[in-house]
Z-matrix of the N, CA and C atoms (Angstrom, degrees):
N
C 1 1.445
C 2 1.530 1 108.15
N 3 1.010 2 127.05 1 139.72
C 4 1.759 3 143.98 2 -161.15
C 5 1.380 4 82.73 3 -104.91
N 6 1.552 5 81.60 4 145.45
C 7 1.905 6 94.83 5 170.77
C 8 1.061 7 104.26 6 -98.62
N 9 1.762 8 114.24 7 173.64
C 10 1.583 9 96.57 8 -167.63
C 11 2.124 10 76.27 9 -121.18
N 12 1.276 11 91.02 10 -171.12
C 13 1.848 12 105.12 11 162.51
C 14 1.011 13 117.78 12 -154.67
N 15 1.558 14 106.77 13 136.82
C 16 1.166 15 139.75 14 -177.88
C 17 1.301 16 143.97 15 -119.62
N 18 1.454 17 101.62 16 117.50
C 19 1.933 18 83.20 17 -147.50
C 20 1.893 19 86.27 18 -100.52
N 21 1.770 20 111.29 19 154.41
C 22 0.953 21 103.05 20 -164.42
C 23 1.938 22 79.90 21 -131.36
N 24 1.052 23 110.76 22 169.43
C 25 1.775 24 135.33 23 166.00
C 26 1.838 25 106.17 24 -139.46
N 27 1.651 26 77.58 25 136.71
C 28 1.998 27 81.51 26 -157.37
C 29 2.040 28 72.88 27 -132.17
N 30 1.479 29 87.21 28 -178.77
C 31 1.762 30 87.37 29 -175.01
C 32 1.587 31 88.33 30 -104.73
N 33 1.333 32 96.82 31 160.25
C 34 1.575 33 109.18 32 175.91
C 35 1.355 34 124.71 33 -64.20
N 36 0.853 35 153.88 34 -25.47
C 37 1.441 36 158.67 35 131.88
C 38 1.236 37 116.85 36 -38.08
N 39 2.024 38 132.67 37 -28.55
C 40 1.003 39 121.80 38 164.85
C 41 1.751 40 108.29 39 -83.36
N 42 1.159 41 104.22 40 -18.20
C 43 1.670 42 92.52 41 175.47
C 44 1.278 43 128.87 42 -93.28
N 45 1.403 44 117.30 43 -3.80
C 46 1.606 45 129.05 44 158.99
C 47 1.533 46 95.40 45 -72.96
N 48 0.828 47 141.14 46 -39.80
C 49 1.711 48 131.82 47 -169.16
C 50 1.800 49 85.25 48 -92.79
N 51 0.747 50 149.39 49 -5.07
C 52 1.299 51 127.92 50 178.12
C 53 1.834 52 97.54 51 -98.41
N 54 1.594 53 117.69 52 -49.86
C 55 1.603 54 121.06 53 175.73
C 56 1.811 55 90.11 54 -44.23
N 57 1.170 56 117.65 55 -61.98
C 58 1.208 57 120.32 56 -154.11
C 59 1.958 58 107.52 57 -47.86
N 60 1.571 59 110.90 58 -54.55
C 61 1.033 60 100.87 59 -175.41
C 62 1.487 61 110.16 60 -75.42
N 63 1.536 62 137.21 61 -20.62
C 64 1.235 63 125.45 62 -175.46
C 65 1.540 64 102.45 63 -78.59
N 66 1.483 65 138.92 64 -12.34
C 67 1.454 66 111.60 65 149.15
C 68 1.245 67 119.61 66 -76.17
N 69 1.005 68 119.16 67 -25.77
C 70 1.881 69 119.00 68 -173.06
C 71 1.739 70 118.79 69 -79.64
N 72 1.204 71 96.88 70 -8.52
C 73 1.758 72 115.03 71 174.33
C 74 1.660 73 105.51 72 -102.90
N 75 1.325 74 108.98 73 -36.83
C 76 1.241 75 91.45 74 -176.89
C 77 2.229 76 111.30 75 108.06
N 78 1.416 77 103.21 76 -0.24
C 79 1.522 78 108.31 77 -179.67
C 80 1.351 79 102.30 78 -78.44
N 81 1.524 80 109.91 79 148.89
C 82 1.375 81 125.23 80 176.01
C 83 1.426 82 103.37 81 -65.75
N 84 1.480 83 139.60 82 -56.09
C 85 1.572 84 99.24 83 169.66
C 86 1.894 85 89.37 84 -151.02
N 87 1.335 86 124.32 85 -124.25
C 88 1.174 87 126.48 86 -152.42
C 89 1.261 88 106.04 87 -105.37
N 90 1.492 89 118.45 88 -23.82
C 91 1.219 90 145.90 89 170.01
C 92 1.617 91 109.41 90 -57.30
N 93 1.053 92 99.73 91 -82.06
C 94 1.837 93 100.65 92 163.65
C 95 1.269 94 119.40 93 -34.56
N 96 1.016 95 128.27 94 -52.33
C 97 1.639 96 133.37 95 178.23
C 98 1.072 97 110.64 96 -59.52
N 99 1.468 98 124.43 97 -46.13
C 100 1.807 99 129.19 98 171.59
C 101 0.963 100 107.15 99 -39.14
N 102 1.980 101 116.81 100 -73.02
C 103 1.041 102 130.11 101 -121.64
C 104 1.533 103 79.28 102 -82.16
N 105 1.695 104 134.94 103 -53.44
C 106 1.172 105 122.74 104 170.28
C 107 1.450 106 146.99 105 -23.44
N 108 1.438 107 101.94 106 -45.17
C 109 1.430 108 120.01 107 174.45
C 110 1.566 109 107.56 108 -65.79
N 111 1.749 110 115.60 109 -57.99
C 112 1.177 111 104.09 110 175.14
C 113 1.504 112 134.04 111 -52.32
N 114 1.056 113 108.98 112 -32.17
C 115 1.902 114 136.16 113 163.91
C 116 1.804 115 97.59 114 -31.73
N 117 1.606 116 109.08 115 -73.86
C 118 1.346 117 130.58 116 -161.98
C 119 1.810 118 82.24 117 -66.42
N 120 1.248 119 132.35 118 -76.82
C 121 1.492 120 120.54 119 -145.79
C 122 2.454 121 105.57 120 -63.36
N 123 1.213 122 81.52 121 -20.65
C 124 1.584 123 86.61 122 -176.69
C 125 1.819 124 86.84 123 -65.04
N 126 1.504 125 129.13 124 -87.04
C 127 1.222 126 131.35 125 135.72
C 128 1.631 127 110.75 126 54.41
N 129 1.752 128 91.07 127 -96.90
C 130 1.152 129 114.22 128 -172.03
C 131 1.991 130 117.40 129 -68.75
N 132 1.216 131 95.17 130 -36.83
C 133 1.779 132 101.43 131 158.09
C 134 1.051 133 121.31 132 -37.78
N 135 1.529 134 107.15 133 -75.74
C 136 1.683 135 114.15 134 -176.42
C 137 1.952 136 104.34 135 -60.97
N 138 1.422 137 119.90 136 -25.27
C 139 1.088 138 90.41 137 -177.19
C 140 1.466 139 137.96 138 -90.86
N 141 1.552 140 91.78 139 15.45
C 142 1.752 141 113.53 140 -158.69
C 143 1.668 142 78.71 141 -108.29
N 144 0.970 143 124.73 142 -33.75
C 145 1.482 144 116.01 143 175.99
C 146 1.516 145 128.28 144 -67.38
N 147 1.244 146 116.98 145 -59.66
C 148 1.061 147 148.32 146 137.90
C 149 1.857 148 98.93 147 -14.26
N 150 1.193 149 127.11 148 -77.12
C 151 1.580 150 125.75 149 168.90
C 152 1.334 151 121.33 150 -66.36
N 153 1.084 152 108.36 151 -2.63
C 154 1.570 153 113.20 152 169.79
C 155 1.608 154 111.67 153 -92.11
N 156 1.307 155 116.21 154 -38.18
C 157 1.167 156 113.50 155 173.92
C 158 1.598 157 115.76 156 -70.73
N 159 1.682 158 122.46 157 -49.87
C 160 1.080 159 126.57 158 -173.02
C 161 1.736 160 106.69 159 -52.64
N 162 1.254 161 101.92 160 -35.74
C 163 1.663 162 105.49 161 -171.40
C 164 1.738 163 108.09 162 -71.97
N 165 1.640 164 113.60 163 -35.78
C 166 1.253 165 105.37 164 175.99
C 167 1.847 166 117.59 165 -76.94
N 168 1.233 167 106.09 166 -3.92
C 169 1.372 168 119.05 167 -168.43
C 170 2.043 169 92.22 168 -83.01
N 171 1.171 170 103.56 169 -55.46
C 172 1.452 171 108.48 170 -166.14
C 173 1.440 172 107.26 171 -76.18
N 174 1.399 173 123.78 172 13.64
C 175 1.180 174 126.64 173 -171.77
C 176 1.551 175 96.77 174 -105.92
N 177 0.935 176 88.73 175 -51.16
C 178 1.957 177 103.14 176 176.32
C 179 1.475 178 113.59 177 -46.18
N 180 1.484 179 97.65 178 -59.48
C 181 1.942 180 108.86 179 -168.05
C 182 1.466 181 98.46 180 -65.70
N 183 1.626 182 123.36 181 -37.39
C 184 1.462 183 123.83 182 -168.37
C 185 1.731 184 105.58 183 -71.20
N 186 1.123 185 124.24 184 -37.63
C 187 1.346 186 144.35 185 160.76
C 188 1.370 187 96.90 186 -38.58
N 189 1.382 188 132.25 187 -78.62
C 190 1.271 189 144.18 188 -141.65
C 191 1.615 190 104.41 189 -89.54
N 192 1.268 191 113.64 190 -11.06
C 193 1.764 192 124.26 191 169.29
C 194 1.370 193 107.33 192 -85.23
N 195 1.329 194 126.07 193 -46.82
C 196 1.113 195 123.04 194 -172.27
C 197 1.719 196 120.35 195 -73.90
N 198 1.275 197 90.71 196 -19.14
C 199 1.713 198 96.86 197 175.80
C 200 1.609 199 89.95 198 -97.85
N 201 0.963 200 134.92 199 7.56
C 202 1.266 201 119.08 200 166.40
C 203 1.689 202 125.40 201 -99.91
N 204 1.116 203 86.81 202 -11.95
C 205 1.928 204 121.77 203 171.18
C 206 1.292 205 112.29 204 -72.97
């Protein structure tokens, strides 16, 4: 799979807090930190979905036990 690139413009005040945390974490530069964050929020999508379904699933079967009780 080919990477793609993406050039982004952020405001200056968000990229002093972004320099800031990629020395204080320890990331090779601003790039790493992006590409990370996006990693975690892709991540966090599928996993809010993913629990959204399981929760409507167990709502159903728990429904369907109790009338079976």
């Amino acid at each position: 799979m080919a990477n793609k690139l993406v050039h982004l413009r952020i405001p200056e005040k968000l990229y002093k807090e972004t320099m800031k945390i990629v020395k204080e974490k320890g990331y090779r530069n601003a790039q790493e930190l992006t590409l990370e964050s996006l990693r975690n929020a892709v991540h966090d999508y599928y996993k809010r979905d993913v629990l959204g379904t399981l929760t409507k699933e167990i709502k159903k079967h728990s429904r369907r036990i109790e009338r079976a009780i």
